[in-house]
Backbone as a ProteinNet text record, in pm:
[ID]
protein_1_A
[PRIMARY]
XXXXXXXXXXXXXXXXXXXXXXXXXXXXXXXXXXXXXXXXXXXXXXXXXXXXXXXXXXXXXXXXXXXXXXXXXXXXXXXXXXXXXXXXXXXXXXXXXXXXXXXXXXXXXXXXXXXXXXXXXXXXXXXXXXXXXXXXXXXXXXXXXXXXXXXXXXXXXXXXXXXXXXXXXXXXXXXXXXXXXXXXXXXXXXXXXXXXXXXXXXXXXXXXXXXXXXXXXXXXXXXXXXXXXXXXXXXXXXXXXXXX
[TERTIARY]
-3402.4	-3441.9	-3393.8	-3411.2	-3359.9	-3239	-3102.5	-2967	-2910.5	-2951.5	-2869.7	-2905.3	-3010.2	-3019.7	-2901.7	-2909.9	-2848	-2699.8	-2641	-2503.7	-2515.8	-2594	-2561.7	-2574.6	-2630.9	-2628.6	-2487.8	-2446.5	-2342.4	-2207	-2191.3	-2097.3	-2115.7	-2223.7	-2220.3	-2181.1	-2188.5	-2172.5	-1995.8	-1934.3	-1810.4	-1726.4	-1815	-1731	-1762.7	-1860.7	-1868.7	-1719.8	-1733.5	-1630.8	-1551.4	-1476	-1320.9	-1323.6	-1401.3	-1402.2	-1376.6	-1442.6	-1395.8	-1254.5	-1215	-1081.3	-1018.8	-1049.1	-899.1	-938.5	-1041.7	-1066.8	-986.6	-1009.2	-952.2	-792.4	-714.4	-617.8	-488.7	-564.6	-558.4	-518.2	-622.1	-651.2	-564.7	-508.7	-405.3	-260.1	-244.9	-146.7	-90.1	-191.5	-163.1	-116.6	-220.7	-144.5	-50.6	22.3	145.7	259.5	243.9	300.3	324.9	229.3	240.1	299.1	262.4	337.4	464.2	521	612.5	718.6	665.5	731	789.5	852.3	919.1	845.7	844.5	716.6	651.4	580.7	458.9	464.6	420	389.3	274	209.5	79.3	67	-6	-59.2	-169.3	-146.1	-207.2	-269.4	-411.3	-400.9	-522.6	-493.1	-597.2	-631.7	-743.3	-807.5	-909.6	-856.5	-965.6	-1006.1	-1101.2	-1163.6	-1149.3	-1142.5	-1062.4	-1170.7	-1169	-1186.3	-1095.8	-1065	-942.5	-948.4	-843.6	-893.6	-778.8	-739.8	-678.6	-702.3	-722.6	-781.9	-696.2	-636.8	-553	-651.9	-659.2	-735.2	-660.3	-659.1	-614.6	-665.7	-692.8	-736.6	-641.5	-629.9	-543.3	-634.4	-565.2	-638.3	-510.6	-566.7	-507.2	-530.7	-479.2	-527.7	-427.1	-427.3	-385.8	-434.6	-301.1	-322.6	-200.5	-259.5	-109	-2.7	30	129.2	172.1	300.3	281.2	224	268.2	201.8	69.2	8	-172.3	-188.5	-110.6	-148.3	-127.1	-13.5	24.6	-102.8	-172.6	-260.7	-418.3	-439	-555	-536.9	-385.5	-404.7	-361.1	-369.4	-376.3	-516.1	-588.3	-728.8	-813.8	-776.2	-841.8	-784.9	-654.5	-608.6	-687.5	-681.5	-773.1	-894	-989	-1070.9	-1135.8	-1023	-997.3	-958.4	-889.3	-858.8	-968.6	-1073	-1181.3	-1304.3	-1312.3	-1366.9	-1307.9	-1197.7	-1151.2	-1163.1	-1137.9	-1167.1	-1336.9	-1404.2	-1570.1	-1595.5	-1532.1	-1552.3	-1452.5	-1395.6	-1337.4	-1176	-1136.3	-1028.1	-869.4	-837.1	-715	-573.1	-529.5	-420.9	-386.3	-452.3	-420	-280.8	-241.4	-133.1	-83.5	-55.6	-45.9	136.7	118.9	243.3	271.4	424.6	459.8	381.8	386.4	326.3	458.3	338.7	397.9	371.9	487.8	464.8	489.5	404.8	438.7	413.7	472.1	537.6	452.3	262.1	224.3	291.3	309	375	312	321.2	281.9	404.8	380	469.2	429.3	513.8	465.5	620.5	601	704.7	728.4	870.5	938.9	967.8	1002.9	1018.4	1073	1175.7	1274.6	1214.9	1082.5	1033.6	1045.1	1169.9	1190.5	1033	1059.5	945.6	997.6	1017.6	1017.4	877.5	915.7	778.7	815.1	743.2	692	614.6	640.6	500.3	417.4	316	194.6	127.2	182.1	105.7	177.3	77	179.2	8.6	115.4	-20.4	14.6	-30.2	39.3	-105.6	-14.7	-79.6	-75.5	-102.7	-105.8	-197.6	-114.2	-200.7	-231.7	-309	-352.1	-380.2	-348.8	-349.7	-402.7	-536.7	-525.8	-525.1	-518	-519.9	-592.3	-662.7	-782	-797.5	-829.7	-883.3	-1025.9	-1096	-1236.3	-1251.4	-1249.2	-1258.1	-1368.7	-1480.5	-1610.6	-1674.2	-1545.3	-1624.8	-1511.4	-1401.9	-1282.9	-1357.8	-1370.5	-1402.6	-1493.2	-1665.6	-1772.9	-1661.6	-1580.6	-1514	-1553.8	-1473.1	-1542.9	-1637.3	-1743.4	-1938.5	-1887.9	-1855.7	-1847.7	-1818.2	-1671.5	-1587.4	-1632.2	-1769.6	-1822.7	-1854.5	-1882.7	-1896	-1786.8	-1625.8	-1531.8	-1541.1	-1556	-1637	-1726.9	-1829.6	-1923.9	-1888.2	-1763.5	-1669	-1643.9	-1590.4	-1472.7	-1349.5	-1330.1	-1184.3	-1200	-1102.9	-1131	-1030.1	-1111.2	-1046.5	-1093.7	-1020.2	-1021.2	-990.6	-1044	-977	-959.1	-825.8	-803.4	-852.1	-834.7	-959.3	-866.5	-985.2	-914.4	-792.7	-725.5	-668.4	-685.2	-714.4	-760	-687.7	-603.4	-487.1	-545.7	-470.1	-527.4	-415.2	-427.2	-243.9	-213.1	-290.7	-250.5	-225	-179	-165.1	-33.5	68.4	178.8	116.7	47.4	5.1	-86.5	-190.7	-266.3	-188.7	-62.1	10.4	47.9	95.5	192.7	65.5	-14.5	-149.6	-201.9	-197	-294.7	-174.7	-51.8	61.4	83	21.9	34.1	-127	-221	-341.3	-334	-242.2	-214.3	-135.9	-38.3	44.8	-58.4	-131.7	-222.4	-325	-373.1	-416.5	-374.2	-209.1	-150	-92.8	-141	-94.7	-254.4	-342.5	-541.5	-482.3	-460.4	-482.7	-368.2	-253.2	-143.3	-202.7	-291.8	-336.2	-425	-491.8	-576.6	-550.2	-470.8	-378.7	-347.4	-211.5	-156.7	-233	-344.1	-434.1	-482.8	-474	-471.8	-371.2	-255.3	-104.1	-169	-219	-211.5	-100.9	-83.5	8.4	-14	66.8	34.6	170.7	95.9	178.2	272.6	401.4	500.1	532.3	621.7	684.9	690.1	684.5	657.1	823.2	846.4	1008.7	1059.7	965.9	1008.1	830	883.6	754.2	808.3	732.1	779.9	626	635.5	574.9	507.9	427.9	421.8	367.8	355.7	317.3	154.7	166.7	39.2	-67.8	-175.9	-266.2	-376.4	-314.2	-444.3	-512.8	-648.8	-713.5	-875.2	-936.2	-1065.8	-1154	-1232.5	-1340	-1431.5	-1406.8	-1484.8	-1383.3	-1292.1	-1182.4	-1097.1	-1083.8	-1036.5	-891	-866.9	-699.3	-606.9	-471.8	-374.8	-274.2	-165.4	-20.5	93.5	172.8	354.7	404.6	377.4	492.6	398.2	239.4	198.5	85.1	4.8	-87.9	-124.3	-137.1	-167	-267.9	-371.6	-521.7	-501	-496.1	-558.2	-631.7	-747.1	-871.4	-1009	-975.1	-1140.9	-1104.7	-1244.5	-1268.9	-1241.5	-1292.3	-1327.4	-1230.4	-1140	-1036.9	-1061.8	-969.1	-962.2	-851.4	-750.9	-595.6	-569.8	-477.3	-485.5	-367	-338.4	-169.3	-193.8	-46.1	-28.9	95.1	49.4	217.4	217.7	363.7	325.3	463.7	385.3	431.6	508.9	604.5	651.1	635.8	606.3	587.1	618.4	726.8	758.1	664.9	670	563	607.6	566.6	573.8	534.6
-3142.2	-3109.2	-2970.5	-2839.4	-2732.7	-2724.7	-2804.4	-2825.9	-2838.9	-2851.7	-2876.3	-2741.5	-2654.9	-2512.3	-2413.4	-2473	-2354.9	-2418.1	-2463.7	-2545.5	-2461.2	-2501.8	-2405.7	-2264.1	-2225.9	-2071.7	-2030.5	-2157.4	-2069	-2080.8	-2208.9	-2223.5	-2093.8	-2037.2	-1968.4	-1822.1	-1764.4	-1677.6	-1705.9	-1838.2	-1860.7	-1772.9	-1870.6	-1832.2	-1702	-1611.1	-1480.6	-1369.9	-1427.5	-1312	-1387.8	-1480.2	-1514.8	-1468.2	-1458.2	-1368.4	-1229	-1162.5	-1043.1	-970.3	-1058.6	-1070.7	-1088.3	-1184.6	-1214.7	-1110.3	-1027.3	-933	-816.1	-749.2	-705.9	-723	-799	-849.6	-839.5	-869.6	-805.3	-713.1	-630.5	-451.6	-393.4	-447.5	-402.8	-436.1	-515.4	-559.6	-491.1	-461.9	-391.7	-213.4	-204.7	-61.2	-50	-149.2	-172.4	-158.2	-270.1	-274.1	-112.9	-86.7	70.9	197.1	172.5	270.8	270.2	155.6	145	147.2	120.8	97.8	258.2	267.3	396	375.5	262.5	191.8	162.5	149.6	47.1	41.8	-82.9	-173.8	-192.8	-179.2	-225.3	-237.6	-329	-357.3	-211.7	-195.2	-117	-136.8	-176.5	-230	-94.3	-114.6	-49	-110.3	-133.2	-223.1	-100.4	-137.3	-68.4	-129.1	-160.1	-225.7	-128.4	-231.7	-171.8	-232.7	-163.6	-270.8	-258.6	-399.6	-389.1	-274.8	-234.8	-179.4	-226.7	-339.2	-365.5	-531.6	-588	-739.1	-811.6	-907	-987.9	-1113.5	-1137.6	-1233.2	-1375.2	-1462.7	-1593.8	-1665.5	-1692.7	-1852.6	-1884.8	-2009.4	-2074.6	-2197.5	-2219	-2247.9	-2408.8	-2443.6	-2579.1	-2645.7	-2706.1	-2805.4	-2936.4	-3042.1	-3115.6	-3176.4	-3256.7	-3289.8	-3397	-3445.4	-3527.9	-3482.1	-3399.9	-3291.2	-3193.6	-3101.8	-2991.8	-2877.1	-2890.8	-2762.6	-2795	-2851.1	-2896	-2807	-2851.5	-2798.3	-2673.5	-2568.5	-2456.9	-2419.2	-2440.6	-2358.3	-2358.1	-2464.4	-2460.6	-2410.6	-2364.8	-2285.4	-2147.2	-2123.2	-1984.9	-1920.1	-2060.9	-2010.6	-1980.4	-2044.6	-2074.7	-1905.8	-1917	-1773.6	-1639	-1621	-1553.9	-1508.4	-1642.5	-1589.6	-1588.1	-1613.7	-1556.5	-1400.9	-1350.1	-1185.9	-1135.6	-1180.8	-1155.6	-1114.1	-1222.2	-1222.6	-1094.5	-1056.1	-1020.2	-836.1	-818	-716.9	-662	-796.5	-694.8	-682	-721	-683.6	-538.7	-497.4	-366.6	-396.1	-529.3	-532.4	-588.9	-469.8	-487.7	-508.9	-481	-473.7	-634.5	-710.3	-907.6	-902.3	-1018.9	-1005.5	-1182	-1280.4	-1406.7	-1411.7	-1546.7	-1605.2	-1647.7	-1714.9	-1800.3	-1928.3	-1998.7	-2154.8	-2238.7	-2337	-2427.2	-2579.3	-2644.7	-2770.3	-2884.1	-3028.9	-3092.8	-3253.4	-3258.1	-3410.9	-3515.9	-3593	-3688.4	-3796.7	-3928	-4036.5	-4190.1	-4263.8	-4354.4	-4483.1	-4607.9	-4735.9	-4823.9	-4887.1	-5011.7	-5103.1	-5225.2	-5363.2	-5372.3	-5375.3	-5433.3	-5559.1	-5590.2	-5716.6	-5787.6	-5751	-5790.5	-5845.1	-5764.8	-5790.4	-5677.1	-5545	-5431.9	-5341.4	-5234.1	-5123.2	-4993.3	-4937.3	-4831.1	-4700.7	-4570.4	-4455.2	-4418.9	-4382.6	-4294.7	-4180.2	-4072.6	-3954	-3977.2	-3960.1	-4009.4	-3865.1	-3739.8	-3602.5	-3480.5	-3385.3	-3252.6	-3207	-3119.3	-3069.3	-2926.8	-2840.3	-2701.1	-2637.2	-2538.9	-2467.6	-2310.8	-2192.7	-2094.9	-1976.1	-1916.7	-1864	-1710.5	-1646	-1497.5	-1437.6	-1302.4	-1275.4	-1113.7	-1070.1	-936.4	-867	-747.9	-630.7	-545	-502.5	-347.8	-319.3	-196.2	-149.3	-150.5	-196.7	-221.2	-311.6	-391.9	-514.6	-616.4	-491.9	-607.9	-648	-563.2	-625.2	-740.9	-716	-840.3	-960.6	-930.9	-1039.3	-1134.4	-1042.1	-1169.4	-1208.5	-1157.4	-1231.5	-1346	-1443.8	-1557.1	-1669.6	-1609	-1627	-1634.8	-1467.1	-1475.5	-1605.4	-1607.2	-1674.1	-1811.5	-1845.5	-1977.5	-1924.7	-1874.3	-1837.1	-1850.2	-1872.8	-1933.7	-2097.4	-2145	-2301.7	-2316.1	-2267.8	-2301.6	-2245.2	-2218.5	-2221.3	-2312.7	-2399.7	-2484.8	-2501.4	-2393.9	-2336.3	-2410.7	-2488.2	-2567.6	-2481.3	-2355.9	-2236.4	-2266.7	-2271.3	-2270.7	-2161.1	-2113.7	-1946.6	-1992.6	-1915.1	-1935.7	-1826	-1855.5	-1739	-1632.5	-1518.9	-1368.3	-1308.4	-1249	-1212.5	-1102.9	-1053.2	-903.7	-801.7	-738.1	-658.3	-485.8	-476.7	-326.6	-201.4	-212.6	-136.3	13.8	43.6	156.2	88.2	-45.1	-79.5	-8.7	17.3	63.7	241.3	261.1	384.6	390.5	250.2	227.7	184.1	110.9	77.7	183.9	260.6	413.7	457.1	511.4	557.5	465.3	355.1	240.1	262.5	228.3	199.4	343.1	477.1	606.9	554.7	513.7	457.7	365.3	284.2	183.9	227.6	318.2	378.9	472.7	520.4	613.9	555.3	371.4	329.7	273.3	249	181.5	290.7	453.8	488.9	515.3	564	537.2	452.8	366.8	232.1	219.1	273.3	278.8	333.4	495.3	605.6	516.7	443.6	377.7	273.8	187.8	157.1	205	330	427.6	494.2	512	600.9	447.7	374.4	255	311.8	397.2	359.1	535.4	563	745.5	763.2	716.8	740.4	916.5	910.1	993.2	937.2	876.7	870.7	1029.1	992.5	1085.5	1069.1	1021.8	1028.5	867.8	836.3	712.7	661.2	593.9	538.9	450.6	351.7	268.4	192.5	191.5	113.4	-8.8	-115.4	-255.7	-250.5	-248.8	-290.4	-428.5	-516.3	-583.9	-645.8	-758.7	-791.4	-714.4	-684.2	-645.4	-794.9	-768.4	-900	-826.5	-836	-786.3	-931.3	-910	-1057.5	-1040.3	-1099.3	-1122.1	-1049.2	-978.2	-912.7	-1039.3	-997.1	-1087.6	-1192	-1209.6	-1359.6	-1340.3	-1440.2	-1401.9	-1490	-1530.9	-1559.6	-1485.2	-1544	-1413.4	-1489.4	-1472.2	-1548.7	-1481.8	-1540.8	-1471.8	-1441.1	-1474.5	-1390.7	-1251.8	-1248.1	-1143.1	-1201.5	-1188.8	-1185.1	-1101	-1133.2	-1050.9	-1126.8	-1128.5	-1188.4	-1135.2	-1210.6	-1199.3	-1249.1	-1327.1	-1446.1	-1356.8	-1234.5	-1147.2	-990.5	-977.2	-840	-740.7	-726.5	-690.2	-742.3	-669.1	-698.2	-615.1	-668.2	-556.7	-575.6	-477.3	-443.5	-424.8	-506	-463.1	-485.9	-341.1	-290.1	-319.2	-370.4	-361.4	-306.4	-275.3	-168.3	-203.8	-276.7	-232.5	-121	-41.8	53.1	71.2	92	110.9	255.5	310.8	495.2	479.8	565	638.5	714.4	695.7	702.8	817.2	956.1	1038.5	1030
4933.3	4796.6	4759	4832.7	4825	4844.9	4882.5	4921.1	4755.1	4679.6	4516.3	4479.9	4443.3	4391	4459.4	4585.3	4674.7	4611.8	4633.6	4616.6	4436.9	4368.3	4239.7	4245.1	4315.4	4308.4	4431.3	4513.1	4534.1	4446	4371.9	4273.2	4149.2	4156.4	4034.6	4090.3	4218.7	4266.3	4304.2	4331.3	4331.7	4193.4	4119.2	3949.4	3872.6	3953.3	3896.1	3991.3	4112.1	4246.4	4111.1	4111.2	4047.3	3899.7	3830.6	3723.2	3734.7	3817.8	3850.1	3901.2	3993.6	4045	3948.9	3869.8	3738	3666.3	3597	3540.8	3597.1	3724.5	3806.2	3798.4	3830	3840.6	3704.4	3569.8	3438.8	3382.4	3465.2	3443.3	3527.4	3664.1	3687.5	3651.3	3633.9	3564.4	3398	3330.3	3254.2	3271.8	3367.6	3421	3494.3	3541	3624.1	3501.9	3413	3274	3244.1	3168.1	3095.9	3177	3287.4	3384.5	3405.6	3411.8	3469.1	3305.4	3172.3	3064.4	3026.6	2911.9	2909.7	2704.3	2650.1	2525	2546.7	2435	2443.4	2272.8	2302.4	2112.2	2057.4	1961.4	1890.5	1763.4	1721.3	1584.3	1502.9	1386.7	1328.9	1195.3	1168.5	1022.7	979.8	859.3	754.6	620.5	573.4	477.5	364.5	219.7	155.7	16.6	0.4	-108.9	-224.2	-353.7	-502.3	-569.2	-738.3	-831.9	-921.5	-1007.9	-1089.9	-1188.9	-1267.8	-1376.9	-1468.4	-1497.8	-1568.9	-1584.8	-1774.8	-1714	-1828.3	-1815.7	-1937.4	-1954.4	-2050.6	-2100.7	-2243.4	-2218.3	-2333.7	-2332.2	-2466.9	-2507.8	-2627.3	-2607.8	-2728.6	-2816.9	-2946.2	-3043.1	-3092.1	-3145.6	-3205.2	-3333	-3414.2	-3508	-3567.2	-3592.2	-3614.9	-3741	-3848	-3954	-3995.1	-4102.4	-4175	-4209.5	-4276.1	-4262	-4230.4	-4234.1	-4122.6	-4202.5	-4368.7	-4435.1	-4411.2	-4413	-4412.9	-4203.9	-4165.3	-4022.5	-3986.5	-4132.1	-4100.7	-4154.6	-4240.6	-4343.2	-4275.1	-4153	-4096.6	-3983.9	-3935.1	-3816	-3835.9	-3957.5	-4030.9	-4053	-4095.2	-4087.7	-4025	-3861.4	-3738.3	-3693.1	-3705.5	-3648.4	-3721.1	-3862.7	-3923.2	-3875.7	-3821.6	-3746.8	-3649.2	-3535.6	-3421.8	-3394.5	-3538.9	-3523.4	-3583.9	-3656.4	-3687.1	-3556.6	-3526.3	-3365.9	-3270.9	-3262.4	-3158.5	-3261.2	-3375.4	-3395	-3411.9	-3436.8	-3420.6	-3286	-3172	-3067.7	-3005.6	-3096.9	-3110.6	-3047.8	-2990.8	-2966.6	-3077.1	-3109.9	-3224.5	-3184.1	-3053.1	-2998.5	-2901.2	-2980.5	-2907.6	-2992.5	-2894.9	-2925.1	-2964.5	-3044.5	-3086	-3035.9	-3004.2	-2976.6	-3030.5	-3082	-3144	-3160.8	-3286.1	-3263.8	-3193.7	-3131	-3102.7	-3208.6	-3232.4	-3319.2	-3217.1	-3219.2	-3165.3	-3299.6	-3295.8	-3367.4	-3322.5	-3373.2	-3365.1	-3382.8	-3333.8	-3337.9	-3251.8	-3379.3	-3331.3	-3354.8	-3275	-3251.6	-3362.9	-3482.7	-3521	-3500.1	-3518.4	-3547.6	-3710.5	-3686	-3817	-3840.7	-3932.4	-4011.1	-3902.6	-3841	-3743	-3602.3	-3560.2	-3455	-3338.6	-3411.5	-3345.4	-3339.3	-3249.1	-3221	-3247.3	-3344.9	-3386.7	-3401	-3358.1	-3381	-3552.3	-3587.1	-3684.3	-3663.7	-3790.7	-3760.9	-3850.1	-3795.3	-3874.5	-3826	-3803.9	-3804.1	-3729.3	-3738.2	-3688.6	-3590.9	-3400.2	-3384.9	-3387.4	-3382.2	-3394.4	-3330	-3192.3	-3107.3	-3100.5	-3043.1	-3076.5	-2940.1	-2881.8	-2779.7	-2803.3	-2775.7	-2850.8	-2659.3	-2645.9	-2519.9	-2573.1	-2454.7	-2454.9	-2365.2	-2319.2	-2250.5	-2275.2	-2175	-2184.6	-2030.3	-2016.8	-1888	-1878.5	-2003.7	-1987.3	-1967	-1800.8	-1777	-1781	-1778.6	-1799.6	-1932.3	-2014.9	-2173.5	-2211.1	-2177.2	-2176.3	-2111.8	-1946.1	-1902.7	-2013.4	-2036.7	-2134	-2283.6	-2286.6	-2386.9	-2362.7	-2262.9	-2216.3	-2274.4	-2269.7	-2323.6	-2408.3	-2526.6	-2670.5	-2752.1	-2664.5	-2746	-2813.4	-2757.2	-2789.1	-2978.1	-2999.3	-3132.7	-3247.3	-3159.2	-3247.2	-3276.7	-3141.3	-3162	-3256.2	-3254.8	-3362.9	-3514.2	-3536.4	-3667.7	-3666.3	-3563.5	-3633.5	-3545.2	-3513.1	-3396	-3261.6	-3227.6	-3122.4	-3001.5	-2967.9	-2903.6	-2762.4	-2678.9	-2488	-2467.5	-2367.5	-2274.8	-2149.4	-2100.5	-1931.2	-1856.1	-1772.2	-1638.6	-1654.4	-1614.8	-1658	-1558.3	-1578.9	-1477.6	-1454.9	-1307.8	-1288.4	-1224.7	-1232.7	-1181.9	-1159.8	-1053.7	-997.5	-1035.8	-1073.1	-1129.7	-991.8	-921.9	-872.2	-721.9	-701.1	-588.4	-524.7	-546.8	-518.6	-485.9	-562.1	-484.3	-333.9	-340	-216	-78.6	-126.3	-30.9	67.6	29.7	65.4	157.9	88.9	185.8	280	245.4	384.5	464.3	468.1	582.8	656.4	603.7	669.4	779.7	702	807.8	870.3	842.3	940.8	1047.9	1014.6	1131.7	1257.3	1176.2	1244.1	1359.5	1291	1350.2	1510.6	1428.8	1591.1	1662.4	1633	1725.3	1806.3	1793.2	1813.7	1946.5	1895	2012.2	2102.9	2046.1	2191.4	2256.1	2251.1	2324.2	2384.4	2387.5	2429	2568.8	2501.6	2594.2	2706	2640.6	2767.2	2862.1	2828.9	2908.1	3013.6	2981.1	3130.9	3231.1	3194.9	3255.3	3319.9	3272.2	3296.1	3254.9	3116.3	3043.9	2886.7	2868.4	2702.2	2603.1	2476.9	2343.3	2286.3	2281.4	2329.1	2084	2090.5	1942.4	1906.5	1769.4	1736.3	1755.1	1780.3	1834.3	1716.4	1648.2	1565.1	1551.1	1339.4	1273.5	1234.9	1176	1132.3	1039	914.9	826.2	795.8	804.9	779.2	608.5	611.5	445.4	392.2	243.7	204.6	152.4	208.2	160.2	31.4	-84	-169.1	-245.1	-142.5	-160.3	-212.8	-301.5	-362	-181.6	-246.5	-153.3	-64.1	45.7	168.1	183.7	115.3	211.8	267.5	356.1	512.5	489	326.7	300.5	321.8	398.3	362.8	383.4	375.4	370.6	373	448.8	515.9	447.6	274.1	216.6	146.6	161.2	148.4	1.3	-41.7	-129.2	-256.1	-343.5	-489.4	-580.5	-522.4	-598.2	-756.3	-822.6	-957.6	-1031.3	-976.4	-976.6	-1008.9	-838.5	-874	-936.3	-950.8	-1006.8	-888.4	-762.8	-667.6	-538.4	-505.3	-436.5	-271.2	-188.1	-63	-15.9	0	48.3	174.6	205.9	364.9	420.7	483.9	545.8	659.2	692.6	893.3	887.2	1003.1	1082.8	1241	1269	1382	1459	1513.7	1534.8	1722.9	1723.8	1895.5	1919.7	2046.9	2063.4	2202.3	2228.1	2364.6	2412.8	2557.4	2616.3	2731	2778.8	2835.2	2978.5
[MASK]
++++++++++++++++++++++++++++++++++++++++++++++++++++++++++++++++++++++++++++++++++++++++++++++++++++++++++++++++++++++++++++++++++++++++++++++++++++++++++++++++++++++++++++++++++++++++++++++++++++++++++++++++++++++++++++++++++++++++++++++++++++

């Protein structure tokens, strides 16, 4: 009855010695490595959370009618006050696109038994876009905008877009902290080897991930969130350093 405990306590005392040994075994090996190297290589990242300050915002507007003057003159009116809207909310600088016309058409049979279209209407579209660095009064645009609906204006908005404009400046600074970082950790390293980090030999940049705050997305050709408000940037370097 006591022959199975013992048999586990010596299997477990088996698999702790061989853990150690390969632990052991590892640790030298790496200091065999570093010692004997004249480099050493490492990853270096640095990450810093933003908020945008720059936000584009559109919705587009529509109307359809029997003719096209009848469809120019109600999406004159719809537009009217949509710039109405957009100036009591203090924004004057939207900017309207060209219309678009699209040609209603429907199928009937002729005498003949042929299928010919006809127009039987005009739809005419129209997209209005703005810009501000006051992103959280752009953003409730949004909400507002329900108040052109209940005109009349059969107005949609697309999701905001939120842009950080000083990213090209964050870049430059994270990849000096990212460098800084992979050299932290060569030293770290080298000091396995009874080594010391001598001059950085060669960097390799890798892609920037500027991704919505807390997601763990990122992608090979590099990332540029424009979905959230609240972003976090994040440089890698990896860096090679001669080793003394």
């Amino acid at each position: 009855m006591n022959s199975r405990p013992q048999l586990f306590g010596m299997l477990a005392g088996l698999f702790l010695a061989a853990g150690l040994v390969l632990s052991a075994m590892l640790a030298t090996t790496t200091w065999l490595k570093v010692k004997n190297s004249q480099f050493i290589t490492v990853k270096g990242s640095a990450r810093k959370n933003v908020r945008s300050d720059l936000v584009i915002w559109r919705g587009s507007f529509g109307v359809e009618a029997d003719t096209l003057l009848a469809a120019q003159k109600n999406l004159r009116a719809d537009r009217d006050r949509v710039e109405s809207f957009l100036c009591a909310k203090s924004f004057t600088n939207a900017v309207f696109t060209p219309i678009g016309i699209e040609e209603l058409k429907a199928t009937q049979k002729t005498a003949d038994g042929l299928t010919q279209a006809r127009i039987v209407g005009y739809r005419l579209a129209q997209t209005v876009r703005v810009e501000s660095g006051d992103v959280d009064r752009v953003a409730q645009l949004d909400t507002d905008s329900t108040a052109l609906v209940e005109q009349g204006v059969v107005f949609a908005t697309q999701p905001p877009e939120f842009i950080y404009t000083k990213a090209g400046e964050a870049k430059i600074e994270m990849l000096a902290e990212a460098t800084k970082d992979a050299r932290a950790r060569a030293e770290q390293i080298a000091a396995q080897g009874d080594r010391v980090i001598a001059r950085l030999h060669n960097a390799d940049m890798g892609v920037i991930q500027i991704a919505p705050m807390h997601s763990v997305a990122t992608s090979w050709e590099g990332m540029n969130d424009t979905t959230s408000l609240d972003k976090t940037i994040t440089a890698v370097v990896t860096g090679t350093f001669a080793l003394k």
